[in-house]
VOKOLPA-934635 format. One record per residue: residue in one letter; x, y, z of N, C-alpha, C, CB in turn. Coordinates in steps of 0.05 Angstrom, whole numbers. Glycine has a CB too. Layout:
<sites>
a;X;Y;Z;X;Y;Z;X;Y;Z;X;Y;Z
...
</sites>
This chain:
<sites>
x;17;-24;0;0;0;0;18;25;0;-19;0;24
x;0;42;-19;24;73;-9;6;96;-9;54;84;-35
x;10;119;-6;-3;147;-3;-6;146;-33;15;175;12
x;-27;172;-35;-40;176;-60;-52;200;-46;-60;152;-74
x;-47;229;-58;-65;257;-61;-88;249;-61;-62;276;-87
x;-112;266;-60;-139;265;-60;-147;291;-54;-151;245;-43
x;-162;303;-68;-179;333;-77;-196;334;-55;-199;333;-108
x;-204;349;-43;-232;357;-26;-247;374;-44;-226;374;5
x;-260;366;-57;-273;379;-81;-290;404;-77;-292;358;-94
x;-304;400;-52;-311;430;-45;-299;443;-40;-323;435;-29
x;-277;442;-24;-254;464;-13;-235;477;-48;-225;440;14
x;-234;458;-70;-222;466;-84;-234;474;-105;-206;454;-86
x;-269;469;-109;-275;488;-120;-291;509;-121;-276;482;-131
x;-290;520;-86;-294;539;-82;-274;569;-93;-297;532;-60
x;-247;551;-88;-227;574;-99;-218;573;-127;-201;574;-82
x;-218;554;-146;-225;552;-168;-196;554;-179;-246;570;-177
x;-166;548;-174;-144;560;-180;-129;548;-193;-133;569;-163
x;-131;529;-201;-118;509;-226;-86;504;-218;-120;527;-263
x;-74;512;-196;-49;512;-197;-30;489;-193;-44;528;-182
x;-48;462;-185;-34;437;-173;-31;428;-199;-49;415;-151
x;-48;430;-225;-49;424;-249;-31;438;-268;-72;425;-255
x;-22;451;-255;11;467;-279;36;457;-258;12;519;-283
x;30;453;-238;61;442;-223;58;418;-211;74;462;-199
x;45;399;-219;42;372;-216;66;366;-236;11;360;-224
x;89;351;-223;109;345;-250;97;317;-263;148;339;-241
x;85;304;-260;69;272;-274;47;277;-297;48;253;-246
x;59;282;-313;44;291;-335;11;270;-331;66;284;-369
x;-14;295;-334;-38;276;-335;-38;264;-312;-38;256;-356
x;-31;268;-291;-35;264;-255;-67;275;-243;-8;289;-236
x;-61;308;-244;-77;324;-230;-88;336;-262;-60;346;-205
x;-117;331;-261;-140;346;-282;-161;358;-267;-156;325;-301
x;-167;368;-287;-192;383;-283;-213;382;-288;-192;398;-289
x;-233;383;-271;-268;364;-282;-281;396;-285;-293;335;-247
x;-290;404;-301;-312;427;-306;-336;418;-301;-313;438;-334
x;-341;393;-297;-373;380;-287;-370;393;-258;-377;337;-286
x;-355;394;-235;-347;388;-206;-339;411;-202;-327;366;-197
x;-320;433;-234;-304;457;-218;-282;455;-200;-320;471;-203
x;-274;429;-209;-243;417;-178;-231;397;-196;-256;393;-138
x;-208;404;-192;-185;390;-187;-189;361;-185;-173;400;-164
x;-173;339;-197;-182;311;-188;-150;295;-196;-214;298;-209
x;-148;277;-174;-121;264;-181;-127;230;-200;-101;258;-144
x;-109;225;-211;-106;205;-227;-90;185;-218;-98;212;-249
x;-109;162;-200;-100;149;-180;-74;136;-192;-120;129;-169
x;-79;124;-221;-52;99;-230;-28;128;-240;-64;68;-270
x;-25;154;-240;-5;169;-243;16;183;-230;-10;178;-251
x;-2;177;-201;6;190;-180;28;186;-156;-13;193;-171
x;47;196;-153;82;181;-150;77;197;-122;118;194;-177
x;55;204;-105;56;213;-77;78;234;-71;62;189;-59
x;101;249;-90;112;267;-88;108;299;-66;110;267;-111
x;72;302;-66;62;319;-50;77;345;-54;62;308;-24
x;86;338;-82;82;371;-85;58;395;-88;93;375;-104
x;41;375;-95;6;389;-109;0;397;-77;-27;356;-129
x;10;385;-49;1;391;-33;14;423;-11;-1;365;-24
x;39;424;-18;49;445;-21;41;472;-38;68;437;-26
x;30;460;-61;24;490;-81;-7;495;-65;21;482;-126
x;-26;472;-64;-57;481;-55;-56;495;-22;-80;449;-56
x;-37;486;-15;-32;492;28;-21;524;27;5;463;51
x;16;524;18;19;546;15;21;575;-5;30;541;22
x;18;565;-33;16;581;-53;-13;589;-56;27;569;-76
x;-34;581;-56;-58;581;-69;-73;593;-37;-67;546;-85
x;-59;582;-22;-75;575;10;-107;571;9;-71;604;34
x;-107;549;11;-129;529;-8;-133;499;16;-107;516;-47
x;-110;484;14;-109;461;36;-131;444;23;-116;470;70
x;-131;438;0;-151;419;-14;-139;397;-13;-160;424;-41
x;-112;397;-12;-104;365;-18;-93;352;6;-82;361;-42
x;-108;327;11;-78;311;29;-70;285;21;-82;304;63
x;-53;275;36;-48;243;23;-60;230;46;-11;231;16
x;-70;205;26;-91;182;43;-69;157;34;-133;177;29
x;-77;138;49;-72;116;42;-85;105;16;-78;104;62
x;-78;92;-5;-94;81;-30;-117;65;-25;-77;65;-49
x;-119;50;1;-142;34;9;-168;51;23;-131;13;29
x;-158;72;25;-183;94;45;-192;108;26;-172;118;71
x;-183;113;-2;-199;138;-16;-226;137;-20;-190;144;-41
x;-244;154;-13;-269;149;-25;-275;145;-60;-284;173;-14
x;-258;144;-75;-276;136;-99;-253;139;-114;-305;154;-109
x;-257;123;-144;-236;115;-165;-234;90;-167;-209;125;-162
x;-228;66;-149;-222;51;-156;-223;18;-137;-204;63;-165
x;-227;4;-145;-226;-24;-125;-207;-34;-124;-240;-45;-128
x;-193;-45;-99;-179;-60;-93;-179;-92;-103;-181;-56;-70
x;-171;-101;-110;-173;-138;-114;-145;-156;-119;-192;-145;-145
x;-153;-179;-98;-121;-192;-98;-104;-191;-128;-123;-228;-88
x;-117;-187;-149;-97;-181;-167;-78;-152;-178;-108;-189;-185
x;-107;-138;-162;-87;-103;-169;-102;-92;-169;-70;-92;-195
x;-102;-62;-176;-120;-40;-177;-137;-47;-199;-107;-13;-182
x;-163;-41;-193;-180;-40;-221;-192;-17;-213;-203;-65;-230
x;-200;2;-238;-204;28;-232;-237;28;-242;-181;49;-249
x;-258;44;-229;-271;42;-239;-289;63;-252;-276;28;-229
</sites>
């Protein structure tokens, strides 16, 4: 198991600031849903680096993102003894 970012979708799109998505270095990591207005991470791209959580905490001052464990996230994907299946 390892950490994985995760959006608080209200908190981030209340402030609306796109910034984890230009300094995310994992190309296609962190996108953007115009359905939601937030920020969303891309569970199989995401290298736990926590930089996206640095830009939303102190650049943006935002605090939308934290890291969870990959088994606690509320939504994206199922666990199964063979691997991630995303759904």
């Amino acid at each position: 198991m390892y950490y994985i970012a995760q959006v608080d979708k209200d908190i981030c799109s209340a402030k609306n600031c796109h910034l984890c998505t230009t300094y995310c270095p994992e190309t296609n990591c962190i996108n953007y849903s115009e359905q939601d207005k937030s920020a969303y991470i891309s569970v199989d791209r995401c290298k736990a680096c926590e930089i996206c959580i640095y830009i939303c905490k102190e650049v943006a001052k935002n605090d939308a993102i934290k890291m969870q464990w990959i088994g606690e996230l509320d939504e994206g994907f199922v666990i199964k003894k063979s691997g991630v299946v995303l759904r």
